[in-house]
N, C-alpha and C positions, 0 to 999 in steps of 0.2 A: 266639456268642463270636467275638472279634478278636482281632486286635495289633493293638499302633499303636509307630512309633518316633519319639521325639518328639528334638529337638536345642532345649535350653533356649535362651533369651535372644536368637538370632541369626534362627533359624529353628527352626519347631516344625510339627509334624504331618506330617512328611516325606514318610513311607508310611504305608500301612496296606493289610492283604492277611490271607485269611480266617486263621486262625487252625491250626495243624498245617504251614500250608503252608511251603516253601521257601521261601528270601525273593529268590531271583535266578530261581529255574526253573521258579516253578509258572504254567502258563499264565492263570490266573485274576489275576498280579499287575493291581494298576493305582494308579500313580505320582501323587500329588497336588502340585501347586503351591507351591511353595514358598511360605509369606508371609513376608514381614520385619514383625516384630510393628510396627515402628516408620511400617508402610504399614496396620495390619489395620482401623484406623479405618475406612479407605473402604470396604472393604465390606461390604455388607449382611449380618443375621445369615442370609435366607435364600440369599444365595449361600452361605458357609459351610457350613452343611446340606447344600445341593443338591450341592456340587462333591464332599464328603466322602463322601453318599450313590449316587454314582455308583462310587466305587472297589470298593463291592459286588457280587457275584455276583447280578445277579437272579433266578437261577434256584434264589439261596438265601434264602427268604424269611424265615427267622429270622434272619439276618446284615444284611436289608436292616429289617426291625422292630428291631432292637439298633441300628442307625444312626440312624434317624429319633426311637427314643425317648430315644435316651441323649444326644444334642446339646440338643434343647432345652430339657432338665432343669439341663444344667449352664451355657448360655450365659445365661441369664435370671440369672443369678447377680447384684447388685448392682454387686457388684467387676468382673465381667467387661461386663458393662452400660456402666459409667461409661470403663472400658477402649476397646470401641466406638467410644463417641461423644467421646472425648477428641480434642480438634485435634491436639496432640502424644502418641502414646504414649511411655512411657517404658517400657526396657527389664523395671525394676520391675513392671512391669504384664505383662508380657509372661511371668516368672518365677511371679509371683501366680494367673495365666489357667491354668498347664499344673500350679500345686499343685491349682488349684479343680479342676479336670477330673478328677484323679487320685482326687480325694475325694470328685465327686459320688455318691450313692448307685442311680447309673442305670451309673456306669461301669463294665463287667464285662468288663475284659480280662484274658486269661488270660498273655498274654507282651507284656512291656513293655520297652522301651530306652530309658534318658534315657542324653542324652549335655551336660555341662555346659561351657561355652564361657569363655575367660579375661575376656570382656567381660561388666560387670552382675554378675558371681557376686560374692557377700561371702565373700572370699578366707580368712573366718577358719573357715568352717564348710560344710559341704554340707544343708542345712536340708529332710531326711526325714521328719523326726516323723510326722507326718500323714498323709502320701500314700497310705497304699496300704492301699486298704477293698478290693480285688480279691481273687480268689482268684487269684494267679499265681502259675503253675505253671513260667515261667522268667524271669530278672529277671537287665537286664545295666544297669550303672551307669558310665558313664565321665565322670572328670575330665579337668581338663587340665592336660598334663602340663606345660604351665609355671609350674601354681601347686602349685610343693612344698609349701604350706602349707594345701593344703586338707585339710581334716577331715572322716569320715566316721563317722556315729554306726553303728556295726556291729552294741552293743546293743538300739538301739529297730531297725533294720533287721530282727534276726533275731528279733524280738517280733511285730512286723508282718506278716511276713511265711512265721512259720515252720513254719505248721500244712500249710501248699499247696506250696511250693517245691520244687520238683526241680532246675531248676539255676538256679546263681547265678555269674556271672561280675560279678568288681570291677577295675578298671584307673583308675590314677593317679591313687590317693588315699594322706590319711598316716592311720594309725589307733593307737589307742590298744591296746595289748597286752592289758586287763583288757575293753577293750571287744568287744576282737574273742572273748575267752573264754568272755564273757555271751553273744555272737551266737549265736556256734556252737552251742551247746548246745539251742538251739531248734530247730535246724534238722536235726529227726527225720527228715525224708522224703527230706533232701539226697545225688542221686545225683552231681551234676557242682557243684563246686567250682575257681571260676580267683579267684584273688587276684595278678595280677602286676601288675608295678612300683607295689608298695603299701610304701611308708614303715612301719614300725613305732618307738612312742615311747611314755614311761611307764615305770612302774616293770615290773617285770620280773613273769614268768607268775605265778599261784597256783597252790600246787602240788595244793591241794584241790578246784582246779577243773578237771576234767577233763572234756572234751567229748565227749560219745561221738557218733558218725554211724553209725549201723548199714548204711545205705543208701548210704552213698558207695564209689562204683564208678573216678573221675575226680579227678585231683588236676593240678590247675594254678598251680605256684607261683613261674614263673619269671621272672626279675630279682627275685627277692628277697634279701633278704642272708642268706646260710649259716647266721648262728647265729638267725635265726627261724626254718629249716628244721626243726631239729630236734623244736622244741617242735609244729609243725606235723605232723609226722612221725607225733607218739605217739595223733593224735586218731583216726586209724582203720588199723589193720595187714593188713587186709583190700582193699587198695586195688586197681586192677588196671591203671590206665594213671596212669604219672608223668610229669606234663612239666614239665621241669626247666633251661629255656633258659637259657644264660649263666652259671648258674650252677657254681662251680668245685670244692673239693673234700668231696666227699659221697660214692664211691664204695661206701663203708664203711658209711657208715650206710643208703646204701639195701640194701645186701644184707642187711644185719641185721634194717631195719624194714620192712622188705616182702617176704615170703618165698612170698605167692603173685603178686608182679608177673609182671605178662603182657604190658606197654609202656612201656617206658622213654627219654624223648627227653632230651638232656644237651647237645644242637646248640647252638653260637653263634650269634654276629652275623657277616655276611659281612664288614662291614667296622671293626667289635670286635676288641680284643687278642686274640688268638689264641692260646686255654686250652688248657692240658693238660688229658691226661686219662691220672692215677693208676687204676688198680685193675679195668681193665678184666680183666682176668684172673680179679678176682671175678665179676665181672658174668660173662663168660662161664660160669662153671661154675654158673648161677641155671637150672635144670633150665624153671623155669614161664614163662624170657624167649622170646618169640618176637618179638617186635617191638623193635631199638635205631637210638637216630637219634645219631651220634656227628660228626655235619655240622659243618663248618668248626672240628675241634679239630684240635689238636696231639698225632698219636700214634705209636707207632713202628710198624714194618714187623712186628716180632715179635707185636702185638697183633694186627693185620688178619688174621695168619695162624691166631692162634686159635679165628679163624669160617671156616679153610676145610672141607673136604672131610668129615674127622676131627668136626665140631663137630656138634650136633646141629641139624636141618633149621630156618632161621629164618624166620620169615612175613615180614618186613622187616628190612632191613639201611640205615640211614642213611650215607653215605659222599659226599655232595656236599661238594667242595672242602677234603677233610681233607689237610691237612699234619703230613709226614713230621719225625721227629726228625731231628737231624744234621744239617741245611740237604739232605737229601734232595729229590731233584725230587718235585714233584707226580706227574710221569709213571711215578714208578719204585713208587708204588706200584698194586700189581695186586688189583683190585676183580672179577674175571670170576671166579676162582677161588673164590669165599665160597660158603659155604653159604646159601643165601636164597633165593627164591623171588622178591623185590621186591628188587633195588639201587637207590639213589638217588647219581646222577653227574652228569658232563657229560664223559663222555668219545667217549660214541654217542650219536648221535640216538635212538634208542630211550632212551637212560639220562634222556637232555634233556628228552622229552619228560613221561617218567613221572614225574621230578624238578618241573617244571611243576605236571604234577598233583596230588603229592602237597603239595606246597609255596606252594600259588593263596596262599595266607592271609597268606603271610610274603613282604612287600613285599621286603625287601631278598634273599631268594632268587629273589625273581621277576625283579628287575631283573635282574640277573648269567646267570638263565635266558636270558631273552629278549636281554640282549647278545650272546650266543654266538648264537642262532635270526638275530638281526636282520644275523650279519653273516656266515650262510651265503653261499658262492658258489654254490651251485647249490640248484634245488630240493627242498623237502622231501619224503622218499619218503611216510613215514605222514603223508599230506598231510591226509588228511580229519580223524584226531586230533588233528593238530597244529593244525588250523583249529580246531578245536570247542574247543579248551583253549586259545589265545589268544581265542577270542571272549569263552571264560569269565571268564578274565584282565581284560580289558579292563570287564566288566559290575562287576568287584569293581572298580577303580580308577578309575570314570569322570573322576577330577576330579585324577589322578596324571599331568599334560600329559608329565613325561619319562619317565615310564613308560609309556604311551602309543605317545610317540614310539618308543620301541622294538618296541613291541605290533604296530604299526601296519607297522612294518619287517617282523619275523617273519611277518606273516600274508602278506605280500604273497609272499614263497615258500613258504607254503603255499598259497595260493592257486593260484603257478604249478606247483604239484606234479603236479597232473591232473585230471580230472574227478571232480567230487562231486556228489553230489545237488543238485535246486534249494532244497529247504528250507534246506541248507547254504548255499550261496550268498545265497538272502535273507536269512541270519540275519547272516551277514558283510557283504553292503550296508546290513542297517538298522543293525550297531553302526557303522560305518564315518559314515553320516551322523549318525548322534546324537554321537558324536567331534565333526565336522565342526559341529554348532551349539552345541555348548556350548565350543569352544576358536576361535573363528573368529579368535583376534588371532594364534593361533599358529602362523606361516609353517609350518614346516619338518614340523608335525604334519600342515598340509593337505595340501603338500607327498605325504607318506607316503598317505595315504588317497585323495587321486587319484589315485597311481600303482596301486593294488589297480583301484580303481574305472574306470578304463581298461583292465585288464589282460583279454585277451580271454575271460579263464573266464568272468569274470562281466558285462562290459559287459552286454549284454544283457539282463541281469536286472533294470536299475537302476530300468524305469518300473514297479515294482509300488509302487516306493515315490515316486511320480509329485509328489504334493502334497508331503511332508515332506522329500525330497531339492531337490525346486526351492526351497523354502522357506527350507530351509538352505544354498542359493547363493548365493542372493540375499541370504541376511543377511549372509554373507562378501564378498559384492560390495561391501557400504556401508561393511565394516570393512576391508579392505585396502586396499593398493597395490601391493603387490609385483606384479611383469606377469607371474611366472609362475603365481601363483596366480591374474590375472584370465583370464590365457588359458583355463586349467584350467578357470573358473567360465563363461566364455564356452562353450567347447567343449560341456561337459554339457547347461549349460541350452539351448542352441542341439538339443542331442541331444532333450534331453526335451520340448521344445514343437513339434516336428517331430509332428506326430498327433493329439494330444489337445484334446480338445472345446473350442470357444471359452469357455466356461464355464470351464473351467479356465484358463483363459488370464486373465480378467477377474478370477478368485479370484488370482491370482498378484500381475496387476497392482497390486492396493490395495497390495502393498507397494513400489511405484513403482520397479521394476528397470528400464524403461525410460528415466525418468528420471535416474537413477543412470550407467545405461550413458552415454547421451547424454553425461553429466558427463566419463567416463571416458574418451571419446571424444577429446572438447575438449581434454584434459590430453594425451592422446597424440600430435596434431596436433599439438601446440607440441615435444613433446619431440625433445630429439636424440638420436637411433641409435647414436650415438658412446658408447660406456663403458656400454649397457647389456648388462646378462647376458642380456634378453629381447629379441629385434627387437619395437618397438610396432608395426611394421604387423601381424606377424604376430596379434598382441591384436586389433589393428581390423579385421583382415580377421574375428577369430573374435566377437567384437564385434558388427559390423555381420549378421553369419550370424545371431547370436540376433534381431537385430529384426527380417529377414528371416521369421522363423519365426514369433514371438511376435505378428507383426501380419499372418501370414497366416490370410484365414477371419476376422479378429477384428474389426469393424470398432470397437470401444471403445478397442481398443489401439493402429487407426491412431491413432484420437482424440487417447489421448495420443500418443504418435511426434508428432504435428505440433504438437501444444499445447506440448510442452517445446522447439520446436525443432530437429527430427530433420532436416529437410530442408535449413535451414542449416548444420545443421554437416555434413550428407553433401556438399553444396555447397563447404564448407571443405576436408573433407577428399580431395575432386578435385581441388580445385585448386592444394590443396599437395603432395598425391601424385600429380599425372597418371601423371608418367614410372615410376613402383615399384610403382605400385598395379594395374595392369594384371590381372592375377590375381585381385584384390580387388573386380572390380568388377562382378561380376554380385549379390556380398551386397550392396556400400555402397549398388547404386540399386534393388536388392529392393523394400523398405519399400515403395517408391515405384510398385510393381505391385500390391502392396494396400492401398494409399491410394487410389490411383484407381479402383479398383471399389468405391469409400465416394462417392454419388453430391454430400454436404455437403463433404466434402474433398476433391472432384478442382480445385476455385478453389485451393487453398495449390500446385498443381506451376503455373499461368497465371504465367509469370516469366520473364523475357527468360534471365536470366543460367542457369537451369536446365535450359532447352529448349537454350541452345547447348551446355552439358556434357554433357545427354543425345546431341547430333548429334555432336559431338568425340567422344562415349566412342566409338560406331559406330563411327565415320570411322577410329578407330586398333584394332577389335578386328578382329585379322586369323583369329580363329577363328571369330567371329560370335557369342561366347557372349553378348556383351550384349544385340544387334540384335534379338534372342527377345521377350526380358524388357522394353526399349525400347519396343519396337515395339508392344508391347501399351499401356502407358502413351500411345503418342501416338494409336494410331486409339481408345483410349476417350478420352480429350481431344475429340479432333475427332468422334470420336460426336455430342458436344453442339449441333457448327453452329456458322458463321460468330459468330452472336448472341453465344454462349459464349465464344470465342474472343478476338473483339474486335480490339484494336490491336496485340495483344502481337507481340513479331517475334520469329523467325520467323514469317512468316502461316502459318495452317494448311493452307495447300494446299502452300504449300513444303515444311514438314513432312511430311506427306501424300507427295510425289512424292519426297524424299529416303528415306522408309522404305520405298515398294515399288520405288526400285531396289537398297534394301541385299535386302529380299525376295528379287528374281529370282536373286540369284546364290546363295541355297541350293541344296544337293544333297539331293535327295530322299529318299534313303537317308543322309544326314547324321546326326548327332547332334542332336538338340533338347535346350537348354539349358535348358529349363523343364519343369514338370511340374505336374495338375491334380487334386485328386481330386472337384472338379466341373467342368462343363462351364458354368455359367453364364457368366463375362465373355466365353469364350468363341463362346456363343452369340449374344450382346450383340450384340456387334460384326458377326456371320456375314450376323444379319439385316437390318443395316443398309442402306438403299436408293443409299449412296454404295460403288461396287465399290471406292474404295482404302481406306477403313476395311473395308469386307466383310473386303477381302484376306487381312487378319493372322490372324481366327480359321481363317478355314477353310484358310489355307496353314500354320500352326501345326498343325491336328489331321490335317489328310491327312499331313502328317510324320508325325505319333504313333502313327497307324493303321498306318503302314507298317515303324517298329520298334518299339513297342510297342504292336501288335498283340491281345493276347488282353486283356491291360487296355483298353485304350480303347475295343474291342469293346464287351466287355459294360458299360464305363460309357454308351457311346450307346444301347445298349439300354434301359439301367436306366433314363435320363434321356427315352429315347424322340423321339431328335433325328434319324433317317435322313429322315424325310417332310420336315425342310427341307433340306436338301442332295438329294434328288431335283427340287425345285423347283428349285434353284440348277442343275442338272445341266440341266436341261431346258432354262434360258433361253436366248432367241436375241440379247437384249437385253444386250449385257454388253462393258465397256470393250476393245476391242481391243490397247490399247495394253499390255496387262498380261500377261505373260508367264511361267509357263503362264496361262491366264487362269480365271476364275472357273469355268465350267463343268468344265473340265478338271480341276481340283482336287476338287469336290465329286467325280467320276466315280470318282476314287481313293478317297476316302472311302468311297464307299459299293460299290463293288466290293471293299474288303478287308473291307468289313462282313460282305455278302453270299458272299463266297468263306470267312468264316472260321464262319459258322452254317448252310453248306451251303443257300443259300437260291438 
């Protein structure tokens, strides 16, 4: 047995998840594909199958045989056949696919949701008759609430359906009074009953016909109008939870017609006229209440006092944003004093938070929740609950951007509340980026979730979700402009492809983020600094760091970098930012140290106009952070010989003699502005038979042996490179003019080799 939750006419088969389970919590969910019927043409009936048979538990083989048998039973249909292979589907078709499905006699789902859309539906009637051959066991139905005129057959409904049923929830539909009389009375087994915001029309009840429900436990009747209450009232007197939202005066009748209630909710709307509330005074003296939710009414001070101390112990107490008679302040009334066990407020973070919890379901409590969380000044103390109920938040309203927006605010002090678990934290990075791909046009939401996703609790944690976080950068890359959100997208992805396998790099690339960037590059090179909220170097400087990264180790990704262009526009952007860029410029000419160790791409740097901005950048880095990075670029160049080089000017011996005098004036104990987690270009070059190319690998790693020492160690071990630098060490054959000179360096290398494995 399954569920499945279907969305008529727009989109259908939404989810599906085994059957008992939770529909937000249970680990076993898994999320199908949207289709838009008016796409379902293209594809194949065995994709269908496959995609839909994958949401199952393999490890439940009965669940995974109910998927395979029950699809091709109903797709072979004629109707849905012709549906298929239609060039245009039509929404009609789309309506007809999910009656056939509901009817085939292979479909045995036990809990079903159809939810009906204002587009396609024939606004004069909700068309059930048919559908439902299943035995379900719970069944929720929603209209849409802009078509006041839709119709619901409630008789053939509770015919259908009424031997299995245990709950039935119906929302925004108009029903017939005589209709809804015939329903009921089928519905023998019915524990939970919701009928709200349901129109009622027709002639008035019979008085002969009276529904009995022996099994209803659960009454849901709110936004209905008062005088259908009543007649609603007399079908079961045994009831034990009433919810009764918005609804205004009934005080009366509920103490009379429920005399064993046990939960009574009578709450507004947060931003609803603002009800009185007559007769609490009965209600209090109801011996069997332990549960009242009296949220956002209008009541007097005299009333709250009758659940204090004196009252008898209550399991919950509702009291979020209740206003006082008299134009009384909110503040003046005192909610700590009650008898109860649970208050629901916002006057403590502790009230905020419980209120959250109790209240996830009802949107407009949740926003006004999370307005007060999102506009704390300091952080959240019950940080780890207050994470875990904003994550939950967030999993019910994926597709709520300004409720989000505020989501996304509160979490971020909770986040900086304190340390939490890691499971906690990746459960906040993965909603944080599923956020981030399904709203990428909306600035100020990305805004909100980079600032978490920065925040030092959880940086660290971001590369478990390595693929699906870069992935949803990178599609925010191709949707925005805004420069603080490229910086943001620059930053991370610059973060995340700092390590991971060239493989992933290539899996990235097919969605042409380099390309893109390059784009973005271009745009900011022109722009002027004047009037923006973002400085654009600062973007290009975080920019150029990502290709930096993304095309280090990769040689596909130099690939592309040169194919789109990468090298003229780092050439642009030197020479329009010589003087500001200065800082920027070990990322902008990066790329271009791992291009050249691509042995088909080191001809795109052979360029007059290149080679001079490589010798300028030197010439003006007075810390020597580019000359490193540089310097590697031009002895693998001249690696190749005169041959290679050609006419291009700089010749490459001036070249050559210009980088080992930038060389000699390193300090040995210096900082090294680069960094290897192999030794190959390095070795490249080391062994080269020309001592000023030689120069740059082995005066680069005697540096790196000498401050970072226990890495480089053990990578020359690993790689098993000491037996050429002993060769080098030995020779008597070696350029004098060079200073320390070759041998002299190798000696360092391998004495901190050797002094640091005790050999």
């Amino acid at each position: 047995m399954f569920s499945i939750f279907i969305l008529c006419n727009n989109l259908w088969f939404v989810r599906l998840w085994p059957a008992g389970c939770k529909r937000m919590d249970h680990p076993k969910l898994r999320t199908v594909t949207c289709w838009n019927p008016t796409k379902l043409y293209s594809l194949s009936l065995k994709a269908v199958v496959d995609t839909i048979t994958k949401c199952f538990n393999k490890d439940n083989p009965d669940a995974l045989i109910t998927a395979e048998l029950a699809f091709p039973a109903f797709v072979c249909n004629d109707l849905i056949a012709k549906f298929i292979s239609d060039s245009v589907a039509s929404k009609d078709y789309a309506k007809n696919l999910v009656f056939a499905v509901l009817s085939s006699p292979w479909c045995r789902f036990t809990e079903l949701h159809v939810k009906y859309s204002s587009d396609g539906v024939d606004h004069q009637s909700c068309p059930i008759s048919s559908l439902f051959q299943c035995p379900l066991t719970q069944l929720t139905i929603e209209g849409d609430n802009e078509l006041v005129c839709q119709l619901l057959r409630f008789d053939i409904l509770g015919k259908s359906v009424g031997d299995t049923l245990v709950s039935l929830k119906l929302k925004n539909f108009a029903v017939k009074r005589e209709s809804l009389q015939c329903g009921l009375k089928h519905l023998v087994k019915l524990e939970y009953l919701s009928i709200s915001y349901i129109s009622f029309y027709g002639r008035g009840y019979e008085a002969s016909v009276v529904p009995v429900l022996p099994c209803l436990q659960v009454l849901d009747i709110s936004h209905v109008d008062e005088n259908e209450c009543e007649y609603i009232f007399s079908i079961q007197k045994d009831v034990k939870v009433l919810l009764l939202h918005n609804c205004k005066q009934l005080m009366a009748s509920v103490s009379s017609a429920f005399a064993n209630l046990t939960v009574l909710d009578i709450s507004a709307m947060v931003h609803g006229r603002v009800l009185p509330v007559h007769g609490i005074a009965v209600l209090s003296k109801m011996s069997s209440l332990t549960s009242l939710d009296i949220s956002c009414r209008r009541v007097s001070l005299e009333d709250i006092q009758l659940f204090g101390p004196s009252h008898h112990r209550m399991q919950f107490l509702g009291l979020f944003r209740i206003v006082p008679f008299d134009d009384q302040s909110r503040d003046t009334v005192c909610v700590e004093n009650v008898n109860a066990d649970q208050v629901t407020g916002d006057k403590t973070e502790s009230q905020i938070l419980f209120s959250l919890e109790h209240y996830k379901e009802r949107k407009d409590y949740v926003v006004e929740l999370l307005r007060v969380l999102a506009h704390f000044t300091s952080p959240v103390e019950e940080f780890e609950r207050g994470l875990e109920t904003v994550i939950e938040v967030c999993h019910i309203y994926w597709d709520r951007k300004k409720l989000l927006l505020l989501a996304t605010a509160a979490m971020r002090w909770c986040i900086k509340g304190g340390e939490t678990t890691t499971e906690l934290k990746r459960k906040a990075i993965w909603t944080l980026v599923n956020i981030m791909s399904r709203h990428q046009e909306y600035d100020g939401l990305l805004r909100n979730c980079f600032r978490c996703l920065f925040s030092k609790e959880v940086v660290e944690h971001t590369g478990f979700v390595l693929t699906k976080f870069a992935t949803a950068l990178v599609s925010i890359l191709h949707s925005t402009s805004c420069l603080k959100i490229l910086l943001a997208v620059f930053v991370k992805l610059s973060s995340l492809m700092r390590g991971p396998p060239a493989s992933k790099k290539i899996q990235l690339s097919e969605m042409k983020p380099i390309e893109k960037t390059l784009d973005v590059l271009r745009y900011l090179n022109n722009l002027d600094p004047l009037g923006q909220q973002q400085n654009p170097l600062q973007v290009m400087k975080a920019g150029w760091g990502f290709l930096c990264n993304i095309t280090d180790n990769c040689p596909e990704c130099c690939k592309q970098f040169c194919e789109s262009g990468g090298v003229e526009v780092a050439l642009a952007c030197y020479q329009s930012h010589r003087e500001t860029f200065v800082e920027a410029l070990p990322t902008l000419f990066g790329p271009f140290g791992n291009v050249v160790e691509v042995d088909d791409l080191q001809s795109q740097l052979m360029n007059h106009d290149i080679l001079m901005a490589l010798k300028d950048a030197v010439s003006n880095d007075e810390r020597h952070k580019m000359s490193h990075d540089i310097g590697g670029v031009i002895a693998n160049l001249a690696y190749n010989g005169d041959e290679f080089w050609g006419d291009v000017q700089p010749s490459r011996q001036s070249m050559l003699d210009f980088m080992v005098t930038e060389m000699q004036q390193w300090s040995m104990e210096g900082e090294i502005w680069i960094d290897f987690n192999s030794l190959t270009s390095l070795m490249k070059t080391a062994k080269s038979p020309d001592d000023k190319v030689a120069y740059w690998g082995v005066r680069i790693l005697a540096g790196l042996s000498v401050i970072r020492k226990e890495f480089y160690c053990n990578l020359m071990r690993k790689e098993g490179v000491i037996p050429v630098f002993k060769e080098i060490a030995a020779r008597s054959d070696y350029d004098v003019s060079l200073s320390p000179s070759l041998p002299q360096l190798a000696k360092i290398i391998v004495e901190n080799y050797e002094s640091f494995f005790g050999l």
